[in-house]
C-alpha positions in Angstrom: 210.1 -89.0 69.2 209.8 -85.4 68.2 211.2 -83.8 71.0 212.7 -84.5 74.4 211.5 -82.6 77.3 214.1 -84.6 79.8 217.1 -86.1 80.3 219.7 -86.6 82.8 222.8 -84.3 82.3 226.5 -85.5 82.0 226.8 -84.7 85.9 224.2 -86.0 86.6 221.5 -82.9 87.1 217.6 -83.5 85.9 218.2 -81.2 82.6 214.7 -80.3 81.0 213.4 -78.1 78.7 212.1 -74.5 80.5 208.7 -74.7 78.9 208.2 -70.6 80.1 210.8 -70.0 77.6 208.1 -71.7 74.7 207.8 -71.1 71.3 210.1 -67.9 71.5 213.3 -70.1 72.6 213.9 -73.5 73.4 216.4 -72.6 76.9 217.4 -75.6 78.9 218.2 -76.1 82.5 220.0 -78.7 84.6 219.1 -78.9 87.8 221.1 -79.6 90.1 218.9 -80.1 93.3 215.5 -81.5 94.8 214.8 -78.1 96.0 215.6 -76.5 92.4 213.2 -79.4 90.7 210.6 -78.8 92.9 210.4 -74.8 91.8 210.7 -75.6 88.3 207.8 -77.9 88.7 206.0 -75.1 91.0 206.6 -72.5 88.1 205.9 -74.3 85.3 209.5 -74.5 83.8 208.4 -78.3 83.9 204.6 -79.5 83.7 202.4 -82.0 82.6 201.4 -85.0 85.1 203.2 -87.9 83.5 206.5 -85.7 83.5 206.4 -83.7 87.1 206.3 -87.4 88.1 209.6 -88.4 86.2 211.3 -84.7 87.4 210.6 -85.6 90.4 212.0 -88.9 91.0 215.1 -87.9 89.1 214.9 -84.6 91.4 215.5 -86.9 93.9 218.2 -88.4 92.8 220.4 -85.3 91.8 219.2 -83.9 95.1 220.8 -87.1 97.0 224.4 -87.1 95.0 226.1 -85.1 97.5 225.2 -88.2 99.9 226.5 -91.4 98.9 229.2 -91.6 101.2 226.5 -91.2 104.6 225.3 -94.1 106.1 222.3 -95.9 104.8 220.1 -94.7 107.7 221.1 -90.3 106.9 220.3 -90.9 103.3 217.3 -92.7 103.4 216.1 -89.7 106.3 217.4 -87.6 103.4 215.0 -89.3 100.7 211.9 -88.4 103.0 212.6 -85.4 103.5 213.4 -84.5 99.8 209.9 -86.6 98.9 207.8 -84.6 101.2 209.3 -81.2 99.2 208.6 -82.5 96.4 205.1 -83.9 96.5 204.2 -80.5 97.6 205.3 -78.9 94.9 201.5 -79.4 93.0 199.2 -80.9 94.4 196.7 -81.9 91.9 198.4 -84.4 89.6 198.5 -87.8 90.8 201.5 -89.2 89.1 203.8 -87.0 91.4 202.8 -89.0 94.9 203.2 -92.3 92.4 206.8 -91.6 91.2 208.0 -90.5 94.7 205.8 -93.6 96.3 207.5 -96.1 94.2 211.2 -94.0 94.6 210.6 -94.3 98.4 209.5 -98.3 98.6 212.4 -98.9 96.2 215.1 -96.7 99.2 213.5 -98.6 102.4 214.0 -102.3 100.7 217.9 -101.6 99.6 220.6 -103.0 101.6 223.9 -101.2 101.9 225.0 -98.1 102.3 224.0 -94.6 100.8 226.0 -95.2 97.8 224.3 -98.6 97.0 220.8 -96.8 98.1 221.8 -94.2 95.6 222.7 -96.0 92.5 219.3 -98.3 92.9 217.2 -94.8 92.9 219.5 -93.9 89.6 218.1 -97.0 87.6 214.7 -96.8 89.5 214.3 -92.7 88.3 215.6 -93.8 84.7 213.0 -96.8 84.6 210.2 -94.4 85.6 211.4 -92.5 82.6 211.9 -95.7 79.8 208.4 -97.5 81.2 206.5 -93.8 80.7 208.0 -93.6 77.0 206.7 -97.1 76.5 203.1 -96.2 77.8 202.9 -93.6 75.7 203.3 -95.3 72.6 200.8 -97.7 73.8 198.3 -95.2 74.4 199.2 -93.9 70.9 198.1 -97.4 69.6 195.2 -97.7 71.7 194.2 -94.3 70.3 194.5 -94.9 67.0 191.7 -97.2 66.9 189.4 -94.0 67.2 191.3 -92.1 64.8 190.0 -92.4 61.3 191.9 -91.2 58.1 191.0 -87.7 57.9 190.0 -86.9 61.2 189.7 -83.5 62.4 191.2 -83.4 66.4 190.2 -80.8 68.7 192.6 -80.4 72.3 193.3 -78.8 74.9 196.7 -77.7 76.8 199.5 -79.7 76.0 199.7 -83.6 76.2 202.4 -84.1 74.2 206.2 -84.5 74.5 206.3 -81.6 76.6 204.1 -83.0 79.1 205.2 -86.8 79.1 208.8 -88.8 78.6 208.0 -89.8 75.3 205.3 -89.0 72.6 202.7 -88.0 75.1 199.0 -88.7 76.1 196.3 -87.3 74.1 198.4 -86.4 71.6 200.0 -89.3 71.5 197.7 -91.4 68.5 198.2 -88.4 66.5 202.0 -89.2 66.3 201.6 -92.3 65.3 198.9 -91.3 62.8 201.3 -88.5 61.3 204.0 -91.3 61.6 201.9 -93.9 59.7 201.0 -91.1 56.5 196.9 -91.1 57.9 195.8 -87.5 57.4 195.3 -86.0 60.8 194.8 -82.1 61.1 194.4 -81.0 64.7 192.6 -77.8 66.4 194.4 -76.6 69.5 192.4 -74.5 72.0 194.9 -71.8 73.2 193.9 -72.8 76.6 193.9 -69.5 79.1 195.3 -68.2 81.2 198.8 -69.9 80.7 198.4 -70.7 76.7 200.1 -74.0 77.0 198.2 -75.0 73.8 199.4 -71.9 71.7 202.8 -72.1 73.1 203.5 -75.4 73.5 201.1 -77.7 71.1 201.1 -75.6 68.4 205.3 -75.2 68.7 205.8 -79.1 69.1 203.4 -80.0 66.7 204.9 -77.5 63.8 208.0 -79.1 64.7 207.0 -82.5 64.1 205.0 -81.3 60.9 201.8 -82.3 62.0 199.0 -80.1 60.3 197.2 -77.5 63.3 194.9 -74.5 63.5 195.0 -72.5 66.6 191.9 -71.5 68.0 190.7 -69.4 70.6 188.6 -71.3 73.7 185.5 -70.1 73.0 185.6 -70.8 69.5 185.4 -74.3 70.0 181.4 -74.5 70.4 181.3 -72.6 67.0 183.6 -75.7 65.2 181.6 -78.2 66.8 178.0 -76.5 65.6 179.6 -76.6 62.4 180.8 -80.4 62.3 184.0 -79.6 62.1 185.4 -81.8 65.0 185.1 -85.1 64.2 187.0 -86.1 68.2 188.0 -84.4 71.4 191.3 -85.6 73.0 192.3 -84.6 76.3 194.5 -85.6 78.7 194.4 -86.0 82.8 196.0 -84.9 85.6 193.8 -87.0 88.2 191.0 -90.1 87.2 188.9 -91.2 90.3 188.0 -94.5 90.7 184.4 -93.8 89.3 185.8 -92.3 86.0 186.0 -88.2 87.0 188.6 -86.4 86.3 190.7 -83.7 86.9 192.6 -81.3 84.0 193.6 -78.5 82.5 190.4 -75.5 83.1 188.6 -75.2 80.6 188.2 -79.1 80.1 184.9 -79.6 81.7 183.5 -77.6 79.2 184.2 -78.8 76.0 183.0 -82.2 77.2 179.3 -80.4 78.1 179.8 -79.0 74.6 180.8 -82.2 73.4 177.7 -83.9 74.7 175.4 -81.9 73.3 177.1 -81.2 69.6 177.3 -85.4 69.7 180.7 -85.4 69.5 183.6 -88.3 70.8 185.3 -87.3 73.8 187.8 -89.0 74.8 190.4 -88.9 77.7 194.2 -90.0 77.7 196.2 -90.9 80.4 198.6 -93.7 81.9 197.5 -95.9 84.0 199.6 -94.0 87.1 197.4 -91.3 86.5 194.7 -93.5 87.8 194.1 -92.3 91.6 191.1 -95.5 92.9 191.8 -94.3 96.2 189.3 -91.2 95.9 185.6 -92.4 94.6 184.5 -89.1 92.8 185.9 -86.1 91.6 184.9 -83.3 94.0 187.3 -85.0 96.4 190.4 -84.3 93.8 192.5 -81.0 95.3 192.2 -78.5 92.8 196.0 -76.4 92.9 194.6 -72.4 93.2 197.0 -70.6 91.4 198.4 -66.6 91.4 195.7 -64.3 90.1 198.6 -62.3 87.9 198.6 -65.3 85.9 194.8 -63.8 84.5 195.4 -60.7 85.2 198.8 -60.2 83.1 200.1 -61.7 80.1 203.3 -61.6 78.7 204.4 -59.1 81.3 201.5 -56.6 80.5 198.5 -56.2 82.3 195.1 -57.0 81.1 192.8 -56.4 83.5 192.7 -53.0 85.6 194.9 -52.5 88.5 193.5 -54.5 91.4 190.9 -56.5 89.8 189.8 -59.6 91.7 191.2 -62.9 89.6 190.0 -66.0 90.5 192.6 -69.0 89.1 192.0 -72.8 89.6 194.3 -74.5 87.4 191.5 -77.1 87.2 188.5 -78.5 86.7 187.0 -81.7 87.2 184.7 -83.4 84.2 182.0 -85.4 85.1 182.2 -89.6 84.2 179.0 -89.1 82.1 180.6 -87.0 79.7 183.6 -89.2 78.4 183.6 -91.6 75.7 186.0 -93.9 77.0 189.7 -93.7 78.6 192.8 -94.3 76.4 195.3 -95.7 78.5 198.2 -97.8 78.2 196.2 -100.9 79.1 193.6 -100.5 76.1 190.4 -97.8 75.9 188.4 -98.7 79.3 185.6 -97.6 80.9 185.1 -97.0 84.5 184.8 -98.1 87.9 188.5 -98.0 88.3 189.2 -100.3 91.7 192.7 -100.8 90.9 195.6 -98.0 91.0 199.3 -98.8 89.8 
């Protein structure tokens, strides 16, 4: 695994990587508290759906530590509390209400007291972690059956180490290409407003060695005219039973572009990420984020004092458009009547 993005601390904290700190310096944090989890998952310190769902249910573990001498009834009312906190924290990505789902049914059917609650949470949060690494190798070698010798890989945002506990989503079959000597040379959209790809995929892939060409959004039409993607990889934040999906903005169109330019599109997810309960996209809540985040970059402004920003951190792509879904269970197409 190139990097690690998580880990638990020797007290105990939820330490992680602050990914605001990316590629300049690699800072990181233990956390020592739900409440200090759920801002680093609010402000981006810790993103990507597969891991805000692990932070979380390792956020609610450090947040319960203090607790194991209470009776079994004030921690589990403690473990609600700390869930609803958390879940809020963004609202878009699926895997969040999962983790703290599965962290909450695993409290309510211990016996004991808050101590024994508290060490079942412990391996529960860690297991979240291990079975996530696992699925994304599996994606990886689901992926790699689309992934010819020389491929050139457009994607977008970061689904890589930084966003997962393990190897990652989308980018996930390019790992194990790199890993098994196929040539693989990948385009990374910068992905505005935030630059997650130029800061984050570009600095994790360099540090794996993996061969990568930044590129600007809206020069990916211009590569695709040109047949110089051969695939597009993308992760998700949110897949509806009927196969939309929600991701990074900016996703929806390169799979119009896709379309048209007759190129593979592909998107990348674990099976948690899988949400049956809603039947279409345009019932997936799209997180609105602060304007300064267009406005400003890198602390300077861009955009004349007071102009009007508008900043979903979203957008949902149409079924039509994908290829098929890599996920840990194999490349499948939709409906989807079954979540985890």
């Amino acid at each position: 695994m190139p990097i690690q993005a998580i880990s638990w601390s020797p007290s105990g904290a939820v330490r992680i990587i602050d990914q605001r700190a990316l590629p300049e310096a690699e800072i990181t944090r233990d956390l020592e508290s739900a409440e200090s989890v759920a801002d680093a998952i609010r402000q981006l310190q810790v993103r990507g759906a597969p891991l805000i769902g692990i932070a979380a249910a390792m956020g609610l573990v450090a947040g319960t530590r203090d607790l194991r001498s209470a009776s079994r009834d004030v921690f589990i009312a403690r473990v609600a509390q700390l869930s609803e906190l958390l879940v809020n924290a963004r609202p878009t990505a699926v895997n969040l209400r999962w983790a703290l789902h599965r962290m909450a049914g695993v409290a309510k059917t211990t016996s004991g007291d808050g101590a024994a609650v508290w060490e079942r949470l412990h391996a529960e949060a860690t297991t979240i972690w291990e079975e996530d690494r696992a699925m994304c190798r599996r994606i990886g070698e689901h992926g790699l059956t689309i992934l010819p010798d020389g491929a050139n890989v457009l994607t977008h945002c970061n689904t890589g180490a930084l966003a997962t506990g393990g190897i990652g989503t989308a980018l996930a079959a390019i790992y194990l290409a790199h890993e098994q000597g196929r040539k693989v040379h990948v385009f990374v959209d910068e992905t505005r407003p935030l630059l997650q790809g130029s800061r984050l995929t570009m600095w994790e892939l360099g540090h794996a060695g993996i061969p990568c060409t930044l590129i600007t959004d809206g020069a990916a039409a211009t590569l695709m005219r040109q047949a110089k993607v051969d695939v597009i990889l993308v992760g998700a934040d949110r897949i509806c039973a009927n196969g939309d999906f929600a991701n990074k903005i900016g996703t929806y169109g390169l799979a119009v572009l896709a379309r048209h330019h007759g190129v593979p599109f592909y998107c990348a997810a674990p099976w948690s990420t899988v949400d049956a309960s809603l039947p279409e996209g345009d019932l997936i809540p799209i997180e609105p984020r602060d304007a300064a985040e267009v406005t400003v970059m890198a602390g300077r402004p861009i955009a004349p004092d007071g102009a009007a920003a508008l900043n979903p951190a979203f957008d949902v792509t149409p079924a039509r458009y994908v290829t098929g879904y890599i996920t840990d269970r194999g490349i499948v197409q939709p409906p989807f009547s079954e979540s985890p």
